[in-house]
C-alpha positions in Angstrom: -76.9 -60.9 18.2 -77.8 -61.0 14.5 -81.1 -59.9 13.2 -82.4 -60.5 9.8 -84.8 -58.3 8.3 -87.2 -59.8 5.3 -87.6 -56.5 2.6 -90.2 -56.4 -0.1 -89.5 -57.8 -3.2 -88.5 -55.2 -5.9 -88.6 -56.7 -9.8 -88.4 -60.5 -8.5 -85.1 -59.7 -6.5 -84.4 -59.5 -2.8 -82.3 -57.4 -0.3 -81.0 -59.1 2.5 -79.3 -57.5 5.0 -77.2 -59.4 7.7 -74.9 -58.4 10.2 -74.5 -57.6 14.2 -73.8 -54.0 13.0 -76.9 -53.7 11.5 -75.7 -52.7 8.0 -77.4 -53.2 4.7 -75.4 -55.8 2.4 -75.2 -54.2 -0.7 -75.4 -57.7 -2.6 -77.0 -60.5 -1.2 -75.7 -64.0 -2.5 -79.3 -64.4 -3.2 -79.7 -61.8 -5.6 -79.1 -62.8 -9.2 -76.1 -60.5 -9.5 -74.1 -62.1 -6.7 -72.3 -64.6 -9.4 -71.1 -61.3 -11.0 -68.6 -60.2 -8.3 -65.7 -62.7 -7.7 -64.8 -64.2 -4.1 -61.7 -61.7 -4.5 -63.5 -59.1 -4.3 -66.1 -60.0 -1.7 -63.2 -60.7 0.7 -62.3 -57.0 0.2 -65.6 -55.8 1.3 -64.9 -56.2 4.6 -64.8 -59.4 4.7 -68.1 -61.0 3.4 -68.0 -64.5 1.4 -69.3 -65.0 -1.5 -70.6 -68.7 -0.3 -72.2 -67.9 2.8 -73.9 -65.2 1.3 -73.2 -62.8 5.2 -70.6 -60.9 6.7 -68.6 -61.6 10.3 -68.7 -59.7 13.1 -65.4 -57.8 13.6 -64.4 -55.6 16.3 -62.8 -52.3 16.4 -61.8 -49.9 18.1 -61.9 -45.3 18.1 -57.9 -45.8 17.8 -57.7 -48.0 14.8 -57.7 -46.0 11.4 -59.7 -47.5 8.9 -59.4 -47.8 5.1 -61.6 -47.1 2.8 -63.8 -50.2 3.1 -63.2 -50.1 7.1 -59.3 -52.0 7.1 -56.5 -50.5 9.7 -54.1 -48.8 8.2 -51.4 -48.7 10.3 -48.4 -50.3 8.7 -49.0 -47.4 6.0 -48.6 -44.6 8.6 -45.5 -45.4 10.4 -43.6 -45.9 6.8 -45.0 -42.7 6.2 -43.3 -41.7 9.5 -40.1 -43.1 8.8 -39.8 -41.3 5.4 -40.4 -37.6 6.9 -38.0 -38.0 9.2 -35.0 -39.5 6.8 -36.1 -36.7 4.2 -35.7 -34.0 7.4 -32.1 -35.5 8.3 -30.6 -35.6 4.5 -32.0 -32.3 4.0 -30.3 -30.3 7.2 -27.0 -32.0 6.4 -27.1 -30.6 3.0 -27.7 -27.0 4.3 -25.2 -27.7 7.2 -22.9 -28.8 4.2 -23.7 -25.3 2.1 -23.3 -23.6 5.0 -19.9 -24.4 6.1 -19.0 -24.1 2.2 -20.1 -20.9 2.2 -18.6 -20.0 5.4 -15.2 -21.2 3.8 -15.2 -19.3 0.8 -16.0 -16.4 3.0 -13.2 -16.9 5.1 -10.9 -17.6 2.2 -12.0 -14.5 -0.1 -9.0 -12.5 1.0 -6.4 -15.3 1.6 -4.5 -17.7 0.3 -6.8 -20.9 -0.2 -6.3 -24.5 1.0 -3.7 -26.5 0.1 -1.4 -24.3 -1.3 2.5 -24.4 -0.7 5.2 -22.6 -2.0 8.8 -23.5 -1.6 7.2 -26.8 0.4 5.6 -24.4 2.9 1.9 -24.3 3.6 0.2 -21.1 3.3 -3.4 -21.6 3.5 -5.2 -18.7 5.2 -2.3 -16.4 4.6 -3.4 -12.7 4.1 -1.1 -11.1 1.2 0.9 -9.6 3.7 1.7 -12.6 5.2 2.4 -14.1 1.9 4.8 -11.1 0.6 6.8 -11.7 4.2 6.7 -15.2 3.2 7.7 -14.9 -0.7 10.6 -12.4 0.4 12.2 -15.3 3.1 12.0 -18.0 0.3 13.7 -15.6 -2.8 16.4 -14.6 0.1 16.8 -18.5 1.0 17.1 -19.4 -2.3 20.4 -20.6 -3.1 22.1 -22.2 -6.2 25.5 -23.5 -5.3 28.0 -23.4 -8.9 30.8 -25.7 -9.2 33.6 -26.5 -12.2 35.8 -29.1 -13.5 39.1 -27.7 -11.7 37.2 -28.4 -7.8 36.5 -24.3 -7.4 32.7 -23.6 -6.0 30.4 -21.1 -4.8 27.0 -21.0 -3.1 24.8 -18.2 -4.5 21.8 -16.5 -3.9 19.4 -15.4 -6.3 20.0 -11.4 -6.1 23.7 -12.5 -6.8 22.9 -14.4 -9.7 20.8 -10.9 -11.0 17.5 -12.6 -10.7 14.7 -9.8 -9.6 11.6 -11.8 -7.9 8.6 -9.9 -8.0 7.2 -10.3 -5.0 4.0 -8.9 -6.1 3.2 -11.2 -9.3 4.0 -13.5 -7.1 1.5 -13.4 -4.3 -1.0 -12.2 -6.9 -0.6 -16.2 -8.3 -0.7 -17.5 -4.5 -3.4 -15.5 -4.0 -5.3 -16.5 -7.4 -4.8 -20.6 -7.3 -7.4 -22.6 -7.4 -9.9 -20.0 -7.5 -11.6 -21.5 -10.8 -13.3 -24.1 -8.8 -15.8 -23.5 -6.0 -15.3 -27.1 -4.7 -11.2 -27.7 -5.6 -11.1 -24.0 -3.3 -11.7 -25.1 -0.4 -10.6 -28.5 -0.5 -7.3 -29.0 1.7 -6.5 -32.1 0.0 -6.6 -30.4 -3.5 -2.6 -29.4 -3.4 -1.1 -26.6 -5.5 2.7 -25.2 -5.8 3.2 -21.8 -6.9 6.8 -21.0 -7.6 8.2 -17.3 -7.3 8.4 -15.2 -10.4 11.0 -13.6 -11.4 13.6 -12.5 -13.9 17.4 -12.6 -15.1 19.5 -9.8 -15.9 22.0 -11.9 -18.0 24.2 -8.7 -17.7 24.4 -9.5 -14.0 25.0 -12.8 -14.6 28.0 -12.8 -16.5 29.7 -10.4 -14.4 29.2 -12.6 -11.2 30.2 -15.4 -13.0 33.2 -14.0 -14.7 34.5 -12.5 -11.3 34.1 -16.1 -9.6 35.0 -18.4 -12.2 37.3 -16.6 -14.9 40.7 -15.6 -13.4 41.2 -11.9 -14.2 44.4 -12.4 -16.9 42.5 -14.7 -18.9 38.5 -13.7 -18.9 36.9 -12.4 -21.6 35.1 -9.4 -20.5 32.7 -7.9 -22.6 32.6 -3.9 -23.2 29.7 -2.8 -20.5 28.1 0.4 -19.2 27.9 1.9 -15.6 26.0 4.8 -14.2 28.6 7.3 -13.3 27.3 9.0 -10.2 29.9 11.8 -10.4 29.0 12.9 -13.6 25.2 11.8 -13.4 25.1 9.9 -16.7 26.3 6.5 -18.1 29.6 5.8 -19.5 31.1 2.8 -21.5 33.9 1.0 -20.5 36.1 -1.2 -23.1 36.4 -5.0 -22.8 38.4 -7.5 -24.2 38.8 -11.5 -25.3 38.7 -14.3 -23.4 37.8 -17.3 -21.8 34.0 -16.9 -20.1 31.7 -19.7 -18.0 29.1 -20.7 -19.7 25.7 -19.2 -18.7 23.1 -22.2 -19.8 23.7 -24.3 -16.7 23.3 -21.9 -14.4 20.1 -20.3 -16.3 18.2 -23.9 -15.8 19.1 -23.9 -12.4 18.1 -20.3 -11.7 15.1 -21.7 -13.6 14.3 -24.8 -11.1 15.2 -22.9 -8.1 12.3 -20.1 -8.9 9.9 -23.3 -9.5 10.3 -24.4 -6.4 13.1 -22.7 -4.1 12.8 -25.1 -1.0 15.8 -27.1 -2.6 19.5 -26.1 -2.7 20.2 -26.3 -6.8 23.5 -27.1 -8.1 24.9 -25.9 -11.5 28.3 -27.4 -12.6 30.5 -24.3 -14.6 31.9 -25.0 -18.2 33.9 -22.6 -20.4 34.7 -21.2 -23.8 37.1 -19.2 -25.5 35.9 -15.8 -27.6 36.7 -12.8 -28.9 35.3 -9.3 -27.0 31.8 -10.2 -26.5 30.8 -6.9 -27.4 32.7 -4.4 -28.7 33.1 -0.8 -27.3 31.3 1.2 -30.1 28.2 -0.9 -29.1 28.6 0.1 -25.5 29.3 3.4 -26.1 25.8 3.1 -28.2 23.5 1.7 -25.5 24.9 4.2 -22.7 24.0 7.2 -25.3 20.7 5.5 -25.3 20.4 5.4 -21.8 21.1 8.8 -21.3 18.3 10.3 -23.1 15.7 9.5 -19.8 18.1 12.2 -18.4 16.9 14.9 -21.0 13.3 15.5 -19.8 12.2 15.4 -16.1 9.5 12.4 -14.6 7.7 14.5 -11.8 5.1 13.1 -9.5 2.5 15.6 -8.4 -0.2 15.2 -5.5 -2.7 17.4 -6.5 -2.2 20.2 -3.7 1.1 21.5 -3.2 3.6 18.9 -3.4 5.7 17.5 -6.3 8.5 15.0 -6.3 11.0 15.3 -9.8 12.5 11.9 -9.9 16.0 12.3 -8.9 18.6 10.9 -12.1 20.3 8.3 -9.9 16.7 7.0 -9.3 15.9 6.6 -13.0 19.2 5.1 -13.9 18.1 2.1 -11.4 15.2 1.6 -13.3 17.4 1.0 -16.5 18.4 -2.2 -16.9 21.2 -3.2 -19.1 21.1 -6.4 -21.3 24.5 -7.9 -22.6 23.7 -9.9 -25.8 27.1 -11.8 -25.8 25.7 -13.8 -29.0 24.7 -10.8 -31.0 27.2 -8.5 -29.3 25.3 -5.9 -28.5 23.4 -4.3 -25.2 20.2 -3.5 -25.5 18.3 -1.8 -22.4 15.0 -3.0 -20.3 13.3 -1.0 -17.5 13.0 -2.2 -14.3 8.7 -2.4 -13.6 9.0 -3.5 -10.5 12.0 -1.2 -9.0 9.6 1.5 -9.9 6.5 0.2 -8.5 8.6 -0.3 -5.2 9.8 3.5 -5.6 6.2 4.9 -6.1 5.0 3.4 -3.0 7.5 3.8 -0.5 9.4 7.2 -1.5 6.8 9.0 -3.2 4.5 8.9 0.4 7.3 9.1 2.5 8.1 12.8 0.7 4.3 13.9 -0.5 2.5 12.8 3.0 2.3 15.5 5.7 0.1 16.3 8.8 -2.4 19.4 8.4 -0.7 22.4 10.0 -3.2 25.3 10.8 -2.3 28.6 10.0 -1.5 31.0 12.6 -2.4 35.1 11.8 -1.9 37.7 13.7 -4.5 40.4 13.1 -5.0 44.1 14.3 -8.1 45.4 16.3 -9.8 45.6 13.3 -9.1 42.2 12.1 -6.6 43.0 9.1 -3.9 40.1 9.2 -1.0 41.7 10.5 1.7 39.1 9.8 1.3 35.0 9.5 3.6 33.6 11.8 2.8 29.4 11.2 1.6 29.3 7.3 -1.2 26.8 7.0 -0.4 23.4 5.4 -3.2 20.9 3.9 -2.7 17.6 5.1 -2.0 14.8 2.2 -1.9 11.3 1.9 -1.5 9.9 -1.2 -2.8 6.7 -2.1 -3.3 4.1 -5.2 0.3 4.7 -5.7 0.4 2.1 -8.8 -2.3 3.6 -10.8 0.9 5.9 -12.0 3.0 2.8 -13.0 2.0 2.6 -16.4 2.0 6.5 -17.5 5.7 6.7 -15.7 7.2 2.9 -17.6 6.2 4.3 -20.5 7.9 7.8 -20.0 10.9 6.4 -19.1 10.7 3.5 -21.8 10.2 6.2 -24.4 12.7 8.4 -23.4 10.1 11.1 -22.7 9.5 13.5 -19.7 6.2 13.3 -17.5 4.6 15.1 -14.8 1.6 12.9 -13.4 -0.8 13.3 -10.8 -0.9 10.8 -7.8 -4.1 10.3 -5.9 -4.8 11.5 -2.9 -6.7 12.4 0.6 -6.4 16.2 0.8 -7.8 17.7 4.1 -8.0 21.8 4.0 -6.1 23.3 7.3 -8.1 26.1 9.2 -7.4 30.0 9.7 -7.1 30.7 13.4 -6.4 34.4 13.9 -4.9 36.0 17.3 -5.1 39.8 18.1 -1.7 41.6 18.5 -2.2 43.9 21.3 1.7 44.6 21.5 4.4 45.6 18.8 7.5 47.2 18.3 8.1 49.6 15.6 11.5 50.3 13.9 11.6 53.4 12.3 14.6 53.5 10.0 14.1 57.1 8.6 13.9 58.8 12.4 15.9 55.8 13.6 13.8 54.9 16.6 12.0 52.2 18.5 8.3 52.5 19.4 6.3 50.1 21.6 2.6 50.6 20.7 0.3 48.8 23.0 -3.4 48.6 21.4 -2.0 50.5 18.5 -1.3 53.5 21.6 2.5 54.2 21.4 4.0 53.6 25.2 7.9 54.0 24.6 9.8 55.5 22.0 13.8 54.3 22.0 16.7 56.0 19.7 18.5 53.5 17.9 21.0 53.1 15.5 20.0 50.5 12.3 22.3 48.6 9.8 24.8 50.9 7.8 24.5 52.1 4.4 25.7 49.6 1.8 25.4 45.9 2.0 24.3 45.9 6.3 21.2 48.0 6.4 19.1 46.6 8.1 15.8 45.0 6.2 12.6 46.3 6.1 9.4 43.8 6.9 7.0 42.5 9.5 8.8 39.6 12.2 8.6 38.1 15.4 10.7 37.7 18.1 11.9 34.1 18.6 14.9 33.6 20.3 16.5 35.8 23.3 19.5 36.0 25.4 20.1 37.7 28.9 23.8 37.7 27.6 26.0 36.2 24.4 29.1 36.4 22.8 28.1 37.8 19.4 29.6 36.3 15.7 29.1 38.6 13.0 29.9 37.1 9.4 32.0 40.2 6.9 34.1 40.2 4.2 37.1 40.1 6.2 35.8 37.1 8.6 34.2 36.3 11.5 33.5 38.9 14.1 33.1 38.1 17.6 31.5 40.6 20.0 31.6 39.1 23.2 29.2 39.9 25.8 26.4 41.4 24.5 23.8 42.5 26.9 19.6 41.7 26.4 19.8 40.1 22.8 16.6 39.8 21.2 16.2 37.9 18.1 13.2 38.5 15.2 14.6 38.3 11.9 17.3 35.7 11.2 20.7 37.2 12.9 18.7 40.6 13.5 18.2 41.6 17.0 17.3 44.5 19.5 20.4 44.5 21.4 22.5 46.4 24.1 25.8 48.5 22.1 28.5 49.2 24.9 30.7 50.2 22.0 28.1 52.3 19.9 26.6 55.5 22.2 27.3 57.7 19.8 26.1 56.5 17.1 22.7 55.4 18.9 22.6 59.2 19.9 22.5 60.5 17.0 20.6 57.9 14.2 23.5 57.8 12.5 23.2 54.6 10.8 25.0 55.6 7.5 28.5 56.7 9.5 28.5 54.6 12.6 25.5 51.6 11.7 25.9 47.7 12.7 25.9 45.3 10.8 22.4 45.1 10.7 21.0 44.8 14.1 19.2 47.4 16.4 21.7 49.2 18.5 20.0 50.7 21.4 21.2 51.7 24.9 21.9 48.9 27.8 18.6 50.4 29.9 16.2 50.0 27.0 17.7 47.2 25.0 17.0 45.7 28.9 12.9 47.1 28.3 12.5 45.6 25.5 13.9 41.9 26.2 11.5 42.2 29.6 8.3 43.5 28.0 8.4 41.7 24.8 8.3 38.1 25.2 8.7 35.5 22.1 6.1 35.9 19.9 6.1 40.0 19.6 5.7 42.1 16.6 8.1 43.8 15.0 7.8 45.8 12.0 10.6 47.9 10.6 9.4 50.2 8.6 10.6 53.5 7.0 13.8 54.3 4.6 17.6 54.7 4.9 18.6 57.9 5.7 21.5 59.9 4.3 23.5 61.1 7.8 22.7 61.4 11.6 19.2 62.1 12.1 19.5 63.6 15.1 
């Protein structure tokens, strides 16, 4: 129900209020400023018009937002809403997106990246091994089939042709495509082909061509060099005039088939007549050349012990002969790669070892008496490559090296064991003596080498090898002497042994090594030759000790 309330007149005007909500109206129509404010406007405040001069009833609710001159606002919100949620969706995809990107190039780092083939095959994901084990089928594959005018072909392989692929350079540039963009990386439908890399001895060349393709009565053959393995250095050999194939062909084919070696090439053989391509004084030049990386040594150290001095044969496969048929001349390259290959697979297999510890044997008081197992450091060298340069070099210069290889070097340990037995040799009284804790238990007479070239030598041994019974052979200047059955042999120094002497009794009785001596052994008496090879296991000390003596001693 509407109410009106009559207000005092302020100034001439009036303030009417009307309205079931009981709410002042700011302007009255009656009020001389009501013709100010258009109809526009009173509809906006909440609905009042300007003709009436009151405002209608309207109903609401506590749910319904209101704007800022009471309207719902509604509509407004759910747009809102909408937007939040579209603006949540866009921006998870994108991190989704940059996450799987980033989980790509992660996987990627170390392998071969999306989309790249070589030879026609896909590699993506690859790991360099992989990729070498791949590189090394498609160079072996590879094959150039070579044809001529008169009907006469051969199918040829790229090693056959004297083409080196470096297997290395090359999985370095399958491993390295399409790394310059983040995007192109990882996209699989972003294709590269990487062909192998390699190189042409043309001195190879011609001489697999010339022994195919040029009948032997009629080719011309230049003069060459050859390692002579016999003599260790490189010789020259004298060619002549003659008819030769024609290596351009075959070069472009060798050419397409390293671009892209999942095809068979073909390479069609043409000839022409010359004089000797190269003459012999020009050979005989180049292999004097050669030999100079023979005059200084190229030795590879690790750092501890070990050293490997390059063996000549192994240098003179690094050297690569060039036959300039043009200029008719040879001129010599070195083989990087070869090398490379020799560093790491020879070098290790001769500079790594296991750690040995050492093994001393040390009296009561702890003084080493003897080192039976000499301690080794174990080594493993490693980097093998970072030599390559210092060791091209040497042997490009013709100049001798001695490099350092890195390497792991672990220290071997000391372990000591106290010797409570040994036997003592006493060549000046000529006699055996078993000490036990340094207390002597037996005492023996023997009879040591003879004076001269069999006496026998002085030191500190072990035994290590025994027989119950052998047949005896004794190396002299006359030959081969065999003793058969030789009783209670007992080995410590090389051919040296405590042993029974059927045939020596008196010289045993009376020390008289310089008359009646062996030929270097211990000759002692059947019983106590028996003693010894009982009590004395492997592993005893001997130690022979004292000084020839001039006659029987006893």
């Amino acid at each position: 129900m509407s109410e009106r309330f009559d207000a005092p007149e302020f100034g001439g005007f009036a303030n009417n209020a009307v309205g079931s909500t009981g709410v002042n109206n700011p302007v009255s129509p009656a009020s001389p400023f009501a013709a100010d404010v258009p109809a526009e406007r009173v509809d906006d405040a909440g609905g009042m018009f300007a003709e009436a001069g009151f405002v209608p009833e309207m109903e609401t609710t506590d749910d319904d937002e209101l704007g800022p001159l009471g309207g719902p606002v509604i509509a407004h919100n759910t747009k809102k809403r909408i937007a939040v949620i579209v603006g949540s969706v866009v921006a998870l995809l994108l991190v989704v997106c940059a996450l799987g990107i980033l989980g790509a190039h992660m996987y990627y780092k170390d392998k071969a990246a999306p989309g790249v083939t070589i030879g026609g095959q896909n590699v993506a994901g690859k790991t360099s091994d992989e990729l070498r084990q791949i590189v090394a089928r498609q160079a072996k594959g590879s094959k150039i089939v070579l044809a001529d005018a008169d009907g006469h072909s051969v199918s040829a392989g790229l090693k056959d042709l004297g083409v080196t692929v470096d297997e290395n350079q090359t999985v370095k540039n399958l491993m390295g495509v399409k790394r310059d963009n983040a995007f192109v990386e990882i996209n699989p439908f972003s294709r590269r082909s990487v062909g192998l890399v390699g190189r042409t001895d043309s001195y190879v060349l011609n001489g697999y061509l010339n022994k195919h393709f040029a009948a032997e009565h009629d080719a011309a053959m230049p003069s060459s060099i050859t390692f002579d393995g016999g003599k260790g250095v490189f010789v020259a050999s004298e060619g002549h005039g003659g008819r030769i194939p024609r290596t351009a062909p075959v070069g472009r084919a060798i050419a397409a088939a390293l671009s892209d070696p999942s095809d068979v090439r073909r390479a069609q053989v043409s000839y022409e007549t010359i004089d000797m391509p190269i003459s012999l004084d020009a050979a005989q030049q180049a292999a004097a050349e050669a030999n100079k990386r023979f005059e200084h040594d190229i030795v590879v150290t690790d750092g501890d012990t070990g050293s490997v001095t390059v063996p000549h044969e192994v240098v003179a496969s690094w050297i690569k002969p060039e036959a300039d048929l043009l200029k008719g001349r040879i001129s010599l390259d070195f083989d990087k790669p070869a090398i490379s290959h020799y560093l790491n697979a020879e070098v290790p297999r001769q500079l790594n070892h296991d750690i040995v510890a050492q093994q001393d044997l040390v009296d009561h008081s702890g003084k080493v008496i003897l080192t039976s197992v000499k301690g080794v450091n174990g080594v493993r060298v490693k980097d093998c490559d970072s030599v390559l340069d210092q060791i091209y070099d040497a042997v490009t210069d013709a100049q001798g090296v001695s490099v350092q290889i890195p390497a792991d070097i672990t220290k071997f340990d000391v372990k000591q064991t106290e010797v409570h037995t040994r036997v003592v040799v006493d060549k000046t009284k000529q006699t055996a003596t078993v000490y036990q804790d340094d207390v002597a238990q037996k005492t023996f007479p023997v009879c040591t080498g003879k004076t001269g070239e069999y006496e026998t030598p002085n030191g500190t041994f072990l035994i290590y090898l025994r027989y119950a019974t052998q047949d005896m052979r004794t190396a002299t200047r006359s030959g081969v002497v065999v003793t058969p059955g030789v009783n209670w042999v007992s080995y410590f120094n090389g051919g040296v042994a405590f042993h029974a002497a059927y045939w020596n009794p008196d010289g045993i009785a009376h020390g008289d090594a310089p008359g009646q001596g062996s030929h270097g052994c211990i000759n002692m008496y059947d019983a106590d030759a028996r003693w010894i090879y009982e009590n004395c296991p492997k592993g005893t000390l001997v130690e022979v000790v004292g000084s020839q003596p001039s006659g029987p001693v006893r």
